[in-house]
mmCIF file of the N, C-alpha and C atoms, coordinates in Angstrom:
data_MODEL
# 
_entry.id   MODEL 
# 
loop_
_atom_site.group_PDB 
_atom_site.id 
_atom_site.type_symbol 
_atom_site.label_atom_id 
_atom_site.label_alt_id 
_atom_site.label_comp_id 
_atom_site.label_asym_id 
_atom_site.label_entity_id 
_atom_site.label_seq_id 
_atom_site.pdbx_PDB_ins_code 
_atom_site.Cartn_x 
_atom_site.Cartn_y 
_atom_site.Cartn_z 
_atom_site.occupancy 
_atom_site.B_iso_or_equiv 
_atom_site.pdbx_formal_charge 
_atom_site.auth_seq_id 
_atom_site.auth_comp_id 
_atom_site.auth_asym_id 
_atom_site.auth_atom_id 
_atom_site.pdbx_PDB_model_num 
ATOM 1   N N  . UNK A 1 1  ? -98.493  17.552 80.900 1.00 0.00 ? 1  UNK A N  1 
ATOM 2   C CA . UNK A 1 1  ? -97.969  17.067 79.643 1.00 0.00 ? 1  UNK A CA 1 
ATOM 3   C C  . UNK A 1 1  ? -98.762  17.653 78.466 1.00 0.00 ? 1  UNK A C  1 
ATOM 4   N N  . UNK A 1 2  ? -100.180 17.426 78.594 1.00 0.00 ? 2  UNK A N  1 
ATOM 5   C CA . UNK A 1 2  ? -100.861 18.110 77.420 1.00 0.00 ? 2  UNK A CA 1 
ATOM 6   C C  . UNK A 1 2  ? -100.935 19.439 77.119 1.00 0.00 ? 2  UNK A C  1 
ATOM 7   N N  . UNK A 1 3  ? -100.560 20.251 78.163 1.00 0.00 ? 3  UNK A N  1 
ATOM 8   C CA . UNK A 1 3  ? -100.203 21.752 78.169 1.00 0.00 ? 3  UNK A CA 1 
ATOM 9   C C  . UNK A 1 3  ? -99.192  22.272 77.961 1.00 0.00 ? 3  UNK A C  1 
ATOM 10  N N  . UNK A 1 4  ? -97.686  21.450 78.085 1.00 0.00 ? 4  UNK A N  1 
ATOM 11  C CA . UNK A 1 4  ? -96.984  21.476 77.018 1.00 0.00 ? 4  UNK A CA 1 
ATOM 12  C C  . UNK A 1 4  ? -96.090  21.458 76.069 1.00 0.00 ? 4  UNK A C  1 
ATOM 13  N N  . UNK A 1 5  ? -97.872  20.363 75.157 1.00 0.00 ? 5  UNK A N  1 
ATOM 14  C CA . UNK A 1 5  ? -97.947  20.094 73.808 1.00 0.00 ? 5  UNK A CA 1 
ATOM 15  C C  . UNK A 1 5  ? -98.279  21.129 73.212 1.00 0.00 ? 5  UNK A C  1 
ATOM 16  N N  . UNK A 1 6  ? -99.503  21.549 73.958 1.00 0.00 ? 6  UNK A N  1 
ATOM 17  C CA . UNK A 1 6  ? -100.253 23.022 73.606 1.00 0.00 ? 6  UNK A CA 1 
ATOM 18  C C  . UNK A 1 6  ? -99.418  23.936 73.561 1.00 0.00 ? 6  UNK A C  1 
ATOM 19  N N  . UNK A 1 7  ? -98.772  24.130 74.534 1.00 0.00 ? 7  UNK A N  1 
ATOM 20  C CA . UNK A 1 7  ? -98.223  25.106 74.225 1.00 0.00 ? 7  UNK A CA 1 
ATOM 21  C C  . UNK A 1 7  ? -96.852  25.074 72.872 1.00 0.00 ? 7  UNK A C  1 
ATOM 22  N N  . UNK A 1 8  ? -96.150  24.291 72.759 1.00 0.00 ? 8  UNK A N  1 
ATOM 23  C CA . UNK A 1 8  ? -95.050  23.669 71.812 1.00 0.00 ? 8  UNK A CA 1 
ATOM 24  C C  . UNK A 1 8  ? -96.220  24.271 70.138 1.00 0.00 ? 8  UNK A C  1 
ATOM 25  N N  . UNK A 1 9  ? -97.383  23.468 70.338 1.00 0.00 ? 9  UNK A N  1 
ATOM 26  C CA . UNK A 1 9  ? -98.048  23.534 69.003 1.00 0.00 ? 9  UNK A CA 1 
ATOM 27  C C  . UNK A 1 9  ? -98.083  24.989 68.437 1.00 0.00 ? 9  UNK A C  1 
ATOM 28  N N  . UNK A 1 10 ? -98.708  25.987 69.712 1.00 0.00 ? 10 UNK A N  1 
ATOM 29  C CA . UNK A 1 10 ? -98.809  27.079 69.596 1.00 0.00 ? 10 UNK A CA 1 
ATOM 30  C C  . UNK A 1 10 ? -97.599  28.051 69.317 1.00 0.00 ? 10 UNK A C  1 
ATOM 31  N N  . UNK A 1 11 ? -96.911  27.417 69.933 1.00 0.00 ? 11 UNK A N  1 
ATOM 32  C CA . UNK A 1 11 ? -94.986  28.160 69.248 1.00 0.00 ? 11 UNK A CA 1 
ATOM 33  C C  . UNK A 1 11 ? -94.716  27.607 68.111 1.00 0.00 ? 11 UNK A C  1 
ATOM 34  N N  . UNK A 1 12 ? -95.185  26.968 67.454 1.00 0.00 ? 12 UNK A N  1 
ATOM 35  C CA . UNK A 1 12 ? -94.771  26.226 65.895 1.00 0.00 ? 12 UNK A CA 1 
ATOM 36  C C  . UNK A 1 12 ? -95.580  27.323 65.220 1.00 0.00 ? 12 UNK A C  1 
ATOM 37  N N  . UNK A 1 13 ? -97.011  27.232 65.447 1.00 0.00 ? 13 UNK A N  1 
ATOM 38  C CA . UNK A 1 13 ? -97.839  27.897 64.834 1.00 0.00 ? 13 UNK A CA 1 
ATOM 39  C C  . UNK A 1 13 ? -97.301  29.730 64.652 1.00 0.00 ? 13 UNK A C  1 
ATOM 40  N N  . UNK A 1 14 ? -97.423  29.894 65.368 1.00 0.00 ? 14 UNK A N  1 
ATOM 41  C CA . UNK A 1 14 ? -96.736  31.316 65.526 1.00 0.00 ? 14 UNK A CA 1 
ATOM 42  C C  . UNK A 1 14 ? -94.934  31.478 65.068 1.00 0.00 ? 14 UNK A C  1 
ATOM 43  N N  . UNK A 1 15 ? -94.218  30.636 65.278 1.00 0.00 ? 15 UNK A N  1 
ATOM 44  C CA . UNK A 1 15 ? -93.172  30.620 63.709 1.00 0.00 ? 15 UNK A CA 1 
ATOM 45  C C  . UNK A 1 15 ? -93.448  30.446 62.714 1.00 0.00 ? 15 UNK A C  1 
ATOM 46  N N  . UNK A 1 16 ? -94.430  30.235 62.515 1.00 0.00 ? 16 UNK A N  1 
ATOM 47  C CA . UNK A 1 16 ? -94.543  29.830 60.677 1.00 0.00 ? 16 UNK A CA 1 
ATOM 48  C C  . UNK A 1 16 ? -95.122  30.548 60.200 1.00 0.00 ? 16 UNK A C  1 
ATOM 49  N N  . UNK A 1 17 ? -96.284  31.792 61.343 1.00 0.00 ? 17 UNK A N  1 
ATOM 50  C CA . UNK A 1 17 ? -96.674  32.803 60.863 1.00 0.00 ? 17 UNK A CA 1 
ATOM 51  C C  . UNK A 1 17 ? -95.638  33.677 61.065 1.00 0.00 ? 17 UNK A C  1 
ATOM 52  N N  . UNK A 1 18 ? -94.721  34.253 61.810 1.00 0.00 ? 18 UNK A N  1 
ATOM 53  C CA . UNK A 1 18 ? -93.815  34.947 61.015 1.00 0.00 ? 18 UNK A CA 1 
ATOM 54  C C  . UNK A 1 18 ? -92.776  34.800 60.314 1.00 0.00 ? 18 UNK A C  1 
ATOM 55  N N  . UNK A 1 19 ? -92.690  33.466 60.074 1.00 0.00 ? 19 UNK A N  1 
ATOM 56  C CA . UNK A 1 19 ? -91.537  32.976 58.932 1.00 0.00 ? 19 UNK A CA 1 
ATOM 57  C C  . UNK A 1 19 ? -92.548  33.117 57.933 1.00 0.00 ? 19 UNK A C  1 
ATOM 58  N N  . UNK A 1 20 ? -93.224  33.310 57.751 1.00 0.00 ? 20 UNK A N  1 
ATOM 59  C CA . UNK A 1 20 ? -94.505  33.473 56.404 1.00 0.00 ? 20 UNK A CA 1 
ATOM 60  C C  . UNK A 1 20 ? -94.319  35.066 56.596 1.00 0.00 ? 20 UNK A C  1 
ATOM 61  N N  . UNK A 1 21 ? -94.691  35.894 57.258 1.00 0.00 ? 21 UNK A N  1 
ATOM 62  C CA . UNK A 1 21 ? -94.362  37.168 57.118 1.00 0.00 ? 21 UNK A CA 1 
ATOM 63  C C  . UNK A 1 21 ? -93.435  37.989 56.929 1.00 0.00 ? 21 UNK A C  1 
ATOM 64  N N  . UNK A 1 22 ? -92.258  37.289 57.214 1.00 0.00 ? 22 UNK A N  1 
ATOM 65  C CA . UNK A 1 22 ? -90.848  37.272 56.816 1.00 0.00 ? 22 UNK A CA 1 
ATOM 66  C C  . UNK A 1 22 ? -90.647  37.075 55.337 1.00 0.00 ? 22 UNK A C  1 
ATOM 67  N N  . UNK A 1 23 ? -90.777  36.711 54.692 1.00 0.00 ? 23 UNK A N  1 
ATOM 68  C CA . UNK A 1 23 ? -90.935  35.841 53.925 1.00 0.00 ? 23 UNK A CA 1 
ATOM 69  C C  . UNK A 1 23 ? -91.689  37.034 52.833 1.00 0.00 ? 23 UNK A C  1 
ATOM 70  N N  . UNK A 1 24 ? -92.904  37.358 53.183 1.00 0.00 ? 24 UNK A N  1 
ATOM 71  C CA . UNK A 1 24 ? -93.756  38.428 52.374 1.00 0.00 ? 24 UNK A CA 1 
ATOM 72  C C  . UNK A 1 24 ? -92.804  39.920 52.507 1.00 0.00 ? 24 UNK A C  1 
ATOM 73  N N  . UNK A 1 25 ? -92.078  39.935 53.443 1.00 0.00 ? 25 UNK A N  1 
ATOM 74  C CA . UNK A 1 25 ? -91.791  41.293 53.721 1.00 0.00 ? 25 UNK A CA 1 
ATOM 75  C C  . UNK A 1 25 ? -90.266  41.148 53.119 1.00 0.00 ? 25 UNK A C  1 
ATOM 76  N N  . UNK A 1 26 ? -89.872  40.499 52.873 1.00 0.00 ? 26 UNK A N  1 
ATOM 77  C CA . UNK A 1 26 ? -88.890  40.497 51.639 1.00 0.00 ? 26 UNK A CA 1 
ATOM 78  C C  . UNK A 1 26 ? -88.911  40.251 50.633 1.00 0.00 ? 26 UNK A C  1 
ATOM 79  N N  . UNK A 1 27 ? -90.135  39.562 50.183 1.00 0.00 ? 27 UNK A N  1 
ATOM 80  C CA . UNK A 1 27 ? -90.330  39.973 48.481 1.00 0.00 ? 27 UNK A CA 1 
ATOM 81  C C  . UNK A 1 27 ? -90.859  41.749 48.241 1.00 0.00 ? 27 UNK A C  1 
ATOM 82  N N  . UNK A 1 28 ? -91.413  41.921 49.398 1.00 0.00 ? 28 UNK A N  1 
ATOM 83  C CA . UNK A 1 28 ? -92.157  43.433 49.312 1.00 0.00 ? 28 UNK A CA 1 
ATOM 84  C C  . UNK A 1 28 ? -90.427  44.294 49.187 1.00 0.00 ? 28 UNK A C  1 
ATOM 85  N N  . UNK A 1 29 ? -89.380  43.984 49.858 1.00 0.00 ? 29 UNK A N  1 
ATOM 86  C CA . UNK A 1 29 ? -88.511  44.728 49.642 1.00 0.00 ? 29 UNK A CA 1 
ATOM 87  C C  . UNK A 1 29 ? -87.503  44.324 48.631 1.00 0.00 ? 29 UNK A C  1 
ATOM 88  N N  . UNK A 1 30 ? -87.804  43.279 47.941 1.00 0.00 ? 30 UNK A N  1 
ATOM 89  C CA . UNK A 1 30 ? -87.186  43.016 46.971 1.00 0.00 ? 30 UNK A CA 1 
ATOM 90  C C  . UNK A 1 30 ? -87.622  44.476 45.880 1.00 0.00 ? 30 UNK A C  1 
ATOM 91  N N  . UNK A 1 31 ? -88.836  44.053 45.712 1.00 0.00 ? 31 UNK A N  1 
ATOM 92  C CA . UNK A 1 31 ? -90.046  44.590 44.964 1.00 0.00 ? 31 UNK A CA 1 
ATOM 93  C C  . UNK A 1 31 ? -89.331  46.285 45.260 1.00 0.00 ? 31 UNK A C  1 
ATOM 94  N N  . UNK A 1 32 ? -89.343  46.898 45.923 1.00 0.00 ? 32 UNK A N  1 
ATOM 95  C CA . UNK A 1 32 ? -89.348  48.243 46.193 1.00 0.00 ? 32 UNK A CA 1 
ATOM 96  C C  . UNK A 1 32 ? -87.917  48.601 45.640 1.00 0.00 ? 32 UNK A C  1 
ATOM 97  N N  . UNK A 1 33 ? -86.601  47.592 46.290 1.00 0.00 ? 33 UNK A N  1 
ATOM 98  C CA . UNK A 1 33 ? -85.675  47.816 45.583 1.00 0.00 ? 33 UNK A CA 1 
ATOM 99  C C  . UNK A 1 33 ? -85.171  48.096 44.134 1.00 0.00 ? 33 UNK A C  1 
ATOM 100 N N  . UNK A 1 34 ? -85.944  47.120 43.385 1.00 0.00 ? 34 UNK A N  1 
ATOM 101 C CA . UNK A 1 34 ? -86.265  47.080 41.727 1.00 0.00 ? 34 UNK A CA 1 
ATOM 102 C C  . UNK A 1 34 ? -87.224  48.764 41.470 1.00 0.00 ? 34 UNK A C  1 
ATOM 103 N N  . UNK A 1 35 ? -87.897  48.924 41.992 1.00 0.00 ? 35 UNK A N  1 
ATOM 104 C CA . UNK A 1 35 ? -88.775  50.034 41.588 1.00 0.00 ? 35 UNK A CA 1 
ATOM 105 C C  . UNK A 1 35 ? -87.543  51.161 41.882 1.00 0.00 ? 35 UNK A C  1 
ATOM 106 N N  . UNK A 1 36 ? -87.067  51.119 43.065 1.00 0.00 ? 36 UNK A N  1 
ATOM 107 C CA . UNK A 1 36 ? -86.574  52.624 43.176 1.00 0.00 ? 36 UNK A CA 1 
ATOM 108 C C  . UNK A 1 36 ? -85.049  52.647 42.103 1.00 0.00 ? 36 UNK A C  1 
ATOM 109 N N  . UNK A 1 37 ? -84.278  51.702 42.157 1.00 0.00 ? 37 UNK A N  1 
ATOM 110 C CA . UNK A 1 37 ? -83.796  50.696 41.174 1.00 0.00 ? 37 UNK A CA 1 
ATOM 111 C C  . UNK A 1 37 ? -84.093  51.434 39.276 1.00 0.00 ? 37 UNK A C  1 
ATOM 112 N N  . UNK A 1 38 ? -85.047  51.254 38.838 1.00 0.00 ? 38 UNK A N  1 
ATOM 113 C CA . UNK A 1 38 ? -85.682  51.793 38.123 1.00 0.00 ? 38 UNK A CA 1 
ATOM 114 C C  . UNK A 1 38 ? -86.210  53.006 37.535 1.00 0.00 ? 38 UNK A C  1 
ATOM 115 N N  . UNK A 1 39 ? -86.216  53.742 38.925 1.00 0.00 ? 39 UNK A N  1 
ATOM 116 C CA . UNK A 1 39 ? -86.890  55.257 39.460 1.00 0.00 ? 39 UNK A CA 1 
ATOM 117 C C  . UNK A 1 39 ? -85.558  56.083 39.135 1.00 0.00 ? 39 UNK A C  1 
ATOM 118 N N  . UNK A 1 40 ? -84.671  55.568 39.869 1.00 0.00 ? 40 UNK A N  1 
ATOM 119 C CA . UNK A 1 40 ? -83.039  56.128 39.541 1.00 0.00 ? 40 UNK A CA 1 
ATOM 120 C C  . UNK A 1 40 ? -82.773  55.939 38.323 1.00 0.00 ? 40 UNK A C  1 
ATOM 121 N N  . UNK A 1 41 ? -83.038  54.872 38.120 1.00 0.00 ? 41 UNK A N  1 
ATOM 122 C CA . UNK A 1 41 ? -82.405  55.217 36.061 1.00 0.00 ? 41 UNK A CA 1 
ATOM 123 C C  . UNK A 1 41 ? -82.870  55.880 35.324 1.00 0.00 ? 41 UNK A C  1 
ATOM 124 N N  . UNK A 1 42 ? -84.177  56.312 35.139 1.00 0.00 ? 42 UNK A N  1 
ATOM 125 C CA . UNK A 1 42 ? -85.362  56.725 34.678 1.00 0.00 ? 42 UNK A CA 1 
ATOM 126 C C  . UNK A 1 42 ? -84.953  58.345 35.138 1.00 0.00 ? 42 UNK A C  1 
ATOM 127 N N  . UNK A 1 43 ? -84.852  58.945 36.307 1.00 0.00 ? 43 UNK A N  1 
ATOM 128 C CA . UNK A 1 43 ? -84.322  60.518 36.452 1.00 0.00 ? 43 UNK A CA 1 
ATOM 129 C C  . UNK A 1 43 ? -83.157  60.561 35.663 1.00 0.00 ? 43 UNK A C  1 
ATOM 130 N N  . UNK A 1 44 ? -82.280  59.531 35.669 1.00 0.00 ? 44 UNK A N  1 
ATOM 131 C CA . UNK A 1 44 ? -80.996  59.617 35.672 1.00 0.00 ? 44 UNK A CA 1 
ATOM 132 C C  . UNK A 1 44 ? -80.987  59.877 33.834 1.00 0.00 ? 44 UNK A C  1 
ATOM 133 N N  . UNK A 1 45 ? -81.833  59.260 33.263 1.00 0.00 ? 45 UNK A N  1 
ATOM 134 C CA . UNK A 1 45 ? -81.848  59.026 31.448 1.00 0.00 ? 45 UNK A CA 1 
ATOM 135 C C  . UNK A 1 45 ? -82.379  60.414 31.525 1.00 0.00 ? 45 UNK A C  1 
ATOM 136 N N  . UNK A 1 46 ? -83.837  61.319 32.034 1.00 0.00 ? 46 UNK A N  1 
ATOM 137 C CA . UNK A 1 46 ? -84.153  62.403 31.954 1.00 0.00 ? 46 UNK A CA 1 
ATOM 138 C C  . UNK A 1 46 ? -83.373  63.479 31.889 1.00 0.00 ? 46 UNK A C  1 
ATOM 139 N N  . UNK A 1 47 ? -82.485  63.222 32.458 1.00 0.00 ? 47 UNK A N  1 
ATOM 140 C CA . UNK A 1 47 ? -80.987  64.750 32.792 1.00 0.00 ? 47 UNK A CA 1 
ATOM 141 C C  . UNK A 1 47 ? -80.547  65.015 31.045 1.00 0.00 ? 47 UNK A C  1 
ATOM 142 N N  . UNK A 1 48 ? -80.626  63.993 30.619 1.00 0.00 ? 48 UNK A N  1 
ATOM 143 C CA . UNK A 1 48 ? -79.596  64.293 29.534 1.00 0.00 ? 48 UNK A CA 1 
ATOM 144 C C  . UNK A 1 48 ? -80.933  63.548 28.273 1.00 0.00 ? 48 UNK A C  1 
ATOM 145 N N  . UNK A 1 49 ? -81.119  64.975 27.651 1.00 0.00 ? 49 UNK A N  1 
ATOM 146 C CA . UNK A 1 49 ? -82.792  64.438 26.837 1.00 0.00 ? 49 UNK A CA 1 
ATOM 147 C C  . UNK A 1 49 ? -81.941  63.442 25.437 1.00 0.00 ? 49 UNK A C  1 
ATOM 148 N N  . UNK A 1 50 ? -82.835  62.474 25.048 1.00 0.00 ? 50 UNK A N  1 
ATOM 149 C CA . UNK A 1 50 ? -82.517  61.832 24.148 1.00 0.00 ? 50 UNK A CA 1 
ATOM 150 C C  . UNK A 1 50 ? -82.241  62.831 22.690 1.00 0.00 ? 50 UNK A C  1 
ATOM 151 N N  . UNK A 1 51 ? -82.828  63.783 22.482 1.00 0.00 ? 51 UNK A N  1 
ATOM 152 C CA . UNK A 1 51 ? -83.478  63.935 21.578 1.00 0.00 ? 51 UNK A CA 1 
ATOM 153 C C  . UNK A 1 51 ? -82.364  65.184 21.185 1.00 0.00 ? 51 UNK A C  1 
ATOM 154 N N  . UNK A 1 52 ? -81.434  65.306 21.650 1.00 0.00 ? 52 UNK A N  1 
ATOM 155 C CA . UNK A 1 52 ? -80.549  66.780 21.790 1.00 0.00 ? 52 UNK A CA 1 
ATOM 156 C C  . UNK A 1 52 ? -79.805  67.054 20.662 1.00 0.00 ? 52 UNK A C  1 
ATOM 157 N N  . UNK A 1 53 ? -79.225  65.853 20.188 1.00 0.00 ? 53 UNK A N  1 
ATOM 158 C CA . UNK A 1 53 ? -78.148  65.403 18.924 1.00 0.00 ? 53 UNK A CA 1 
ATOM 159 C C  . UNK A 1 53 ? -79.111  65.591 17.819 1.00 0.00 ? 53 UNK A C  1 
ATOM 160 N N  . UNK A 1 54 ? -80.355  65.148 17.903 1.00 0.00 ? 54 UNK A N  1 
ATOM 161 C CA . UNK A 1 54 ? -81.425  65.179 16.628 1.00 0.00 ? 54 UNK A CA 1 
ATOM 162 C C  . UNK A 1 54 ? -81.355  66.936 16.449 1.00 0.00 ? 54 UNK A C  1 
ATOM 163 N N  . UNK A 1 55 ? -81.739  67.434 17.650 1.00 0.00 ? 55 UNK A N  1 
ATOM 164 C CA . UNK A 1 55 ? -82.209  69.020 17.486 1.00 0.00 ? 55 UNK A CA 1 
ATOM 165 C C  . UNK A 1 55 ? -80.969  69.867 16.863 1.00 0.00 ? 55 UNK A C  1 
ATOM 166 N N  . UNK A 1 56 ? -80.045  69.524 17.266 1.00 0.00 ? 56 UNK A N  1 
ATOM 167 C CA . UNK A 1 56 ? -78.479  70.303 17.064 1.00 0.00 ? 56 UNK A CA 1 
ATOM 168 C C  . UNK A 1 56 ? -78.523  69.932 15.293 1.00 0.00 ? 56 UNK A C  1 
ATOM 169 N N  . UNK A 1 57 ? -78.451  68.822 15.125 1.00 0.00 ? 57 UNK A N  1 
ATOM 170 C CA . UNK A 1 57 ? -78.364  68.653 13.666 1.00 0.00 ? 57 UNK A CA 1 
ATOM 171 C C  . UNK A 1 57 ? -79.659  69.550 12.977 1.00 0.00 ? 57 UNK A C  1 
ATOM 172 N N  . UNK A 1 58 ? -80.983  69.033 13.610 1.00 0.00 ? 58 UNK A N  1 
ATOM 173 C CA . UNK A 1 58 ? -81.783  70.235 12.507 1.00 0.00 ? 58 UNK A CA 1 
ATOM 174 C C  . UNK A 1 58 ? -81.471  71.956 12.554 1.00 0.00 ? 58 UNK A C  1 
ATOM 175 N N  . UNK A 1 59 ? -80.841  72.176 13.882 1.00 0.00 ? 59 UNK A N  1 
ATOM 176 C CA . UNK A 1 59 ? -80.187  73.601 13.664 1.00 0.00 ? 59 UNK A CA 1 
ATOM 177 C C  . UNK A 1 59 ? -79.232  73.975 13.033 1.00 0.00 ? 59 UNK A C  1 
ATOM 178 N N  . UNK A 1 60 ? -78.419  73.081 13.108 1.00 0.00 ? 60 UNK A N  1 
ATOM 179 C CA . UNK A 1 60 ? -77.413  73.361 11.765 1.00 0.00 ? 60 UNK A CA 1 
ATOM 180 C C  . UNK A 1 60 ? -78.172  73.691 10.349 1.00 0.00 ? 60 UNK A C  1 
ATOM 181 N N  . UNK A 1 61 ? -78.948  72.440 10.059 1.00 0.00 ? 61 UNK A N  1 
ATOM 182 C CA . UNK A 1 61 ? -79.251  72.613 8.706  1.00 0.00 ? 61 UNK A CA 1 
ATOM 183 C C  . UNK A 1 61 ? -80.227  73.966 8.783  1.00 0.00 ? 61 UNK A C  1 
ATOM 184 N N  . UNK A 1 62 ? -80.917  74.680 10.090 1.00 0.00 ? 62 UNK A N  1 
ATOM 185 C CA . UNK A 1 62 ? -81.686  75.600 9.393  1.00 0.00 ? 62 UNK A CA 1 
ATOM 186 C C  . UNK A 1 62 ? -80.360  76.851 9.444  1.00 0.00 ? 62 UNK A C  1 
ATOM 187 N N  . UNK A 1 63 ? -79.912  76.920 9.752  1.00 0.00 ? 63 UNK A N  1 
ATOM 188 C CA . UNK A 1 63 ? -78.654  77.508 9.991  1.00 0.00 ? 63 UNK A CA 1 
ATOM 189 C C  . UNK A 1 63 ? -78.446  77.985 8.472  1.00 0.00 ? 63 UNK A C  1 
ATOM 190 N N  . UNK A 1 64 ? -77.925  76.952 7.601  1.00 0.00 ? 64 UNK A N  1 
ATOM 191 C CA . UNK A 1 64 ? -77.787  76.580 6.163  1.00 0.00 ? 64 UNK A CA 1 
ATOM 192 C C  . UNK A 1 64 ? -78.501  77.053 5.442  1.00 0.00 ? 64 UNK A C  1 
ATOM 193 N N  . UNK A 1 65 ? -79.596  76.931 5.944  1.00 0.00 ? 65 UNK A N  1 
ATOM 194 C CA . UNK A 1 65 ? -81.044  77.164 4.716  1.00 0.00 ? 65 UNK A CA 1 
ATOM 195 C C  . UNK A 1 65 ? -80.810  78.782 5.129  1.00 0.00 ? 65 UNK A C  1 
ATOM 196 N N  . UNK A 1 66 ? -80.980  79.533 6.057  1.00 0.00 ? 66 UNK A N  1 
ATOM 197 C CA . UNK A 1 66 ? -80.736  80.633 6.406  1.00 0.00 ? 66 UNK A CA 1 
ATOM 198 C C  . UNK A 1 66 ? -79.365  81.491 5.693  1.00 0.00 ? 66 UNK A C  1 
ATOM 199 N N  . UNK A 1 67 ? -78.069  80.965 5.593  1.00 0.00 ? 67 UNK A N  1 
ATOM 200 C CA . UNK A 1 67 ? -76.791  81.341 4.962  1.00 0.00 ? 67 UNK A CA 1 
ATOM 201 C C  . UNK A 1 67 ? -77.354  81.446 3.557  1.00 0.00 ? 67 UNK A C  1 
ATOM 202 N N  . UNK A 1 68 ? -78.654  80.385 2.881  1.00 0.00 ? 68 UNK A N  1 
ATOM 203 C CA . UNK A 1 68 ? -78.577  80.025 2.147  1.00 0.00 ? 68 UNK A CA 1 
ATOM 204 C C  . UNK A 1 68 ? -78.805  80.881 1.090  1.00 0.00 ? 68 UNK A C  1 
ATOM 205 N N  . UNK A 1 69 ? -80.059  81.634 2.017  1.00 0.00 ? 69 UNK A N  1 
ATOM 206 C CA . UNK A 1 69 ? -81.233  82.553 1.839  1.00 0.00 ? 69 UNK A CA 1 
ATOM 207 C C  . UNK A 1 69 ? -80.498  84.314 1.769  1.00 0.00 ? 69 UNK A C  1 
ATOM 208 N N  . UNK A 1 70 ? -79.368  84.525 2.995  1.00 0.00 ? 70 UNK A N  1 
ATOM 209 C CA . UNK A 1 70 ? -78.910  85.382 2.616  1.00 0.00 ? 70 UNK A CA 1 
ATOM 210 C C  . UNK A 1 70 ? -77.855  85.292 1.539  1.00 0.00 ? 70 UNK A C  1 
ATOM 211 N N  . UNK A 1 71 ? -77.264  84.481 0.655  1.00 0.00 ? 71 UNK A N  1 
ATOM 212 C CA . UNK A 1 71 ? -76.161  85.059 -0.534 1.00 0.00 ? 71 UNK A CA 1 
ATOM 213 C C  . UNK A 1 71 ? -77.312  84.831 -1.254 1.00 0.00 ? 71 UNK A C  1 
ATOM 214 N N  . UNK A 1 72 ? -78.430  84.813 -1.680 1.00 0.00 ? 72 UNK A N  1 
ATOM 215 C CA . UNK A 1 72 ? -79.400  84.940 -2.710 1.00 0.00 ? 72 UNK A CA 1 
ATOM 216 C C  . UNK A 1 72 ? -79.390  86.081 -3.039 1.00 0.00 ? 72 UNK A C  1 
# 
């Protein structure tokens, strides 16, 4: 009878350590999901530079200043 208890105790014990590890190993893949999650948007914004529409407009205007310079 007392062996098993022992043993019963020892199978509780050992579910709860891997329902506890269970447990860690899906916040860890929560966690990784969000990062790569993140990682993808982040290449994905890089492809196409923010800054492209700014540059095009100052080429125009040197463009201008240049036309401007030759009917002088």
């Amino acid at each position: 009878m007392e062996e098993s208890s022992e043993e019963l105790v020892n199978q509780d014990e050992k579910l709860s350590q891997l329902r506890s590890e269970n447990f860690k190993l899906k916040q860890t893949n929560q966690s990784l999901r969000r990062d790569l999650n993140l990682s993808q948007r982040l290449a994905e914004s890089r492809k196409v530079p923010y800054y492209a529409d700014e540059f095009s407009s100052s080429l125009n205007y040197f463009k201008y200043a240049v036309y401007g310079l030759l009917a002088v």
